[in-house]
N, C-alpha and C positions, 0 to 999 in steps of 0.2 A: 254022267257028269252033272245030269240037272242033280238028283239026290243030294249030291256030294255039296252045287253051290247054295243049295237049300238049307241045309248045315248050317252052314259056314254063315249062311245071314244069319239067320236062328241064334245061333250062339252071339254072334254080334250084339243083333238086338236083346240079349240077356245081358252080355257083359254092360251094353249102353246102360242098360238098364240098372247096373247094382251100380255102375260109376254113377247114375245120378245122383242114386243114395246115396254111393260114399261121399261121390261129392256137397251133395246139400250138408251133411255131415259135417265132412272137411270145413266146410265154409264157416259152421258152426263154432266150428273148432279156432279156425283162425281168426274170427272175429272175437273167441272168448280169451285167445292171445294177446290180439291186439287192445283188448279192453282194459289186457291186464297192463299193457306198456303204457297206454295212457293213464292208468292209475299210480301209475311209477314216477312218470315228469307231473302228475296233479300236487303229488304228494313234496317232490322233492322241489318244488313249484313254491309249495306252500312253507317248507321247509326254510327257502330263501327269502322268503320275504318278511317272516319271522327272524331271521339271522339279520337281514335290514334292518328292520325297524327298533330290534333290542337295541345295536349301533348308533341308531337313530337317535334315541330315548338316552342313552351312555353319553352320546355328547350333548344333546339337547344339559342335559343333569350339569357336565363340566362347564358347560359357559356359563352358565347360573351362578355353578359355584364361583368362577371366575371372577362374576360381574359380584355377585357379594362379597367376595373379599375383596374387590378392589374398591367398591365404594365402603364397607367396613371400616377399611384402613383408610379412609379418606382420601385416596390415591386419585379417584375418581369422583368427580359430580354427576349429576343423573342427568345432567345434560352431554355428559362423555357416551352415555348408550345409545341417544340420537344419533351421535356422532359416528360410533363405529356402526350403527344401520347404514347408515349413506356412506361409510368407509368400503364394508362389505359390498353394497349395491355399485358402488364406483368402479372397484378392483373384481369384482368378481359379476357379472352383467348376469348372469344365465344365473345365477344363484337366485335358491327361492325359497321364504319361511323366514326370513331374517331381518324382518320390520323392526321397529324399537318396538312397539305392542308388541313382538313373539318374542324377541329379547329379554324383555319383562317378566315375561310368562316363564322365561327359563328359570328365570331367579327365583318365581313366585314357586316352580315345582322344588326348586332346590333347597329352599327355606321351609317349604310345609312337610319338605319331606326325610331332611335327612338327620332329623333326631330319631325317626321311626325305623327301625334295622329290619322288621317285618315288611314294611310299606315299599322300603328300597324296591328289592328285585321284583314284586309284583309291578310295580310304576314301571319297571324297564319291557314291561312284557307285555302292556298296553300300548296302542296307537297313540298318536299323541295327541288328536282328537279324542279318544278318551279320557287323558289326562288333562285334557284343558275341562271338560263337563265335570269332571272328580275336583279339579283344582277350585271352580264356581261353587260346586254346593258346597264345597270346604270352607271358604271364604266365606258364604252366606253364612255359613253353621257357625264360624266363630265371631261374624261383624251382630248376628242376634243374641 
């Protein structure tokens, strides 16, 4: 019987033995799965907040247009865009980005940009921090 439990460890300690391997293996294995699932919400992460921002940039563009046809058509005075900042700020508390300064600024992309059919969808596909530093040296390049 001693022979028999002597065995029995033996094998044991081999089988422990290849399951470390398998396992350090395994582990290997599931952490190059799980690298892969968080490559998947990085991506699809990134994904959205590009689907954002073009939204972003689409309406930032409409209220521009908005505000230029309405002072265009003389509908509005440029003191009506103060106005609808502190309209906005009143009615809407948590809203943010909607000073008369970024107001302006929507007009200003909307005006430099929508005789250019090239320019369009790239401008929709930048931050709008980028589109304000593009919109400055635009400005610079045409007030020199």
């Amino acid at each position: 019987m001693v022979g028999m439990s002597t065995r029995k460890t033996a094998k044991k300690t081999a089988v422990a033995h290849c399951d470390s391997q398998s396992g350090a293996a395994a582990d290997l294995s599931v952490e190059s799965a799980f690298g892969e699932v968080v490559d998947l919400i990085r991506a699809a992460r990134q994904r959205a907040h590009q689907a954002v921002n073009t939204e972003l940039i689409g309406m930032y563009w409409r209220i521009g247009e908005y505000i230029n046809d309405k002072l265009a058509a003389a509908e509005w005075g440029e003191g009506v865009v103060d106005s609808l900042a502190q309209h906005l700020a009143r009615t809407e508390p948590g809203l943010r980005g909607f000073s008369a300064q970024n107001l302006w600024r929507m007009r200003q992309l909307f005006e430099t940009c929508r005789d250019a059919p090239k320019l369009s969808p790239l401008v929709r596909a930048l931050p709008w921090t980028h589109n304000l530093i593009i919109l400055e040296l635009w400005a610079r390049r045409t007030a020199a």
